[in-house]
C-alpha positions as CSV (number, residue, x, y, z in Angstrom):
1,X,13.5,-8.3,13.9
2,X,10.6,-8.9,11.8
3,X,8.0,-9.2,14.7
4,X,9.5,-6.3,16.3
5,X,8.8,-4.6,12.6
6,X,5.4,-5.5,11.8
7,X,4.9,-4.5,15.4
8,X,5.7,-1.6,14.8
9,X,3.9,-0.8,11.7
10,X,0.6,-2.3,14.1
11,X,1.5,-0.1,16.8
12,X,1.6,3.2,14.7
13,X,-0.8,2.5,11.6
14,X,-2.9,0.3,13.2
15,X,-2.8,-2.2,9.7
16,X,-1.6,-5.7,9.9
17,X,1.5,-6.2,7.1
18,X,1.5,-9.1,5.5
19,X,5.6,-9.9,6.0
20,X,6.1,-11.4,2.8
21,X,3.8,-8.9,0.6
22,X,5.5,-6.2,-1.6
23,X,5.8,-2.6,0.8
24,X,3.9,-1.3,-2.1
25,X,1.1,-3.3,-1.8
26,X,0.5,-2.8,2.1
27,X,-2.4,0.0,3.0
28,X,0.7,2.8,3.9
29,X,1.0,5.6,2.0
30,X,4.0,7.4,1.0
31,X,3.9,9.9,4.4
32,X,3.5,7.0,6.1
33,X,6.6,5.7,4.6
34,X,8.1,8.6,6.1
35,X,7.0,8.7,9.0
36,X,8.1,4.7,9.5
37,X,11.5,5.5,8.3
38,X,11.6,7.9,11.1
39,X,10.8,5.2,13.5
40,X,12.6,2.9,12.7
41,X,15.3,5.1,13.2
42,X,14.3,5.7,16.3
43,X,14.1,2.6,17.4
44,X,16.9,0.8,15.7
45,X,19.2,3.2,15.2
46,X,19.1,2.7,11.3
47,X,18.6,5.1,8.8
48,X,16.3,4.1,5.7
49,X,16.6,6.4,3.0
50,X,14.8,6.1,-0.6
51,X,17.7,3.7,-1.6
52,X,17.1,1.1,0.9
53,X,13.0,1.6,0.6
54,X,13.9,0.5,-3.2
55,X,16.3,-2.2,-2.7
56,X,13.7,-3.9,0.5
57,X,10.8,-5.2,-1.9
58,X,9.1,-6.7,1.4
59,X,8.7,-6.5,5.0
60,X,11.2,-9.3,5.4
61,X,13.6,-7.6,3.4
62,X,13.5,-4.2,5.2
63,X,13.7,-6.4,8.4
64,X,17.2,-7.9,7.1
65,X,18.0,-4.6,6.4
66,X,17.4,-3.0,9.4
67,X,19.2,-6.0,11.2
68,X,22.5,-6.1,9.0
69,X,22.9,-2.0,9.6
70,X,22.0,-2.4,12.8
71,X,24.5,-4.8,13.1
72,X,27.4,-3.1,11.3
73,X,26.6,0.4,13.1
């Protein structure tokens, strides 16, 4: 899930996320926040709302999120 992820991010942003750096500290901005959460729906089927943005403090932890919705949807 996390290569499909920072894929992702690649594909769309054209950046290369650090997995392990804190979300804040990556070159997106907050409309790009938006427009990821919107992908990632997309793709995964999960929805990422404010709550789990502040709860995933890195890549790899939005990754583990995505996978244990994903998982229980």
């Amino acid at each position: 899930m996390l290569s499909e992820l920072s894929l992702l991010i690649q594909d769309h942003f054209d950046i290369t996320p650090d997995p392990a750096a804190a979300l804040g500290d990556t070159e997106l901005t907050s409309l790009d926040m938006i427009e990821l959460a919107v992908r990632i729906e997309d793709r995964f089927g999960v929805r990422i709302t404010e709550e789990a943005y502040a709860q995933c403090e890195t890549l790899e932890d939005l990754a583990g999120y995505i996978e244990q919705h994903a998982s229980a949807g």
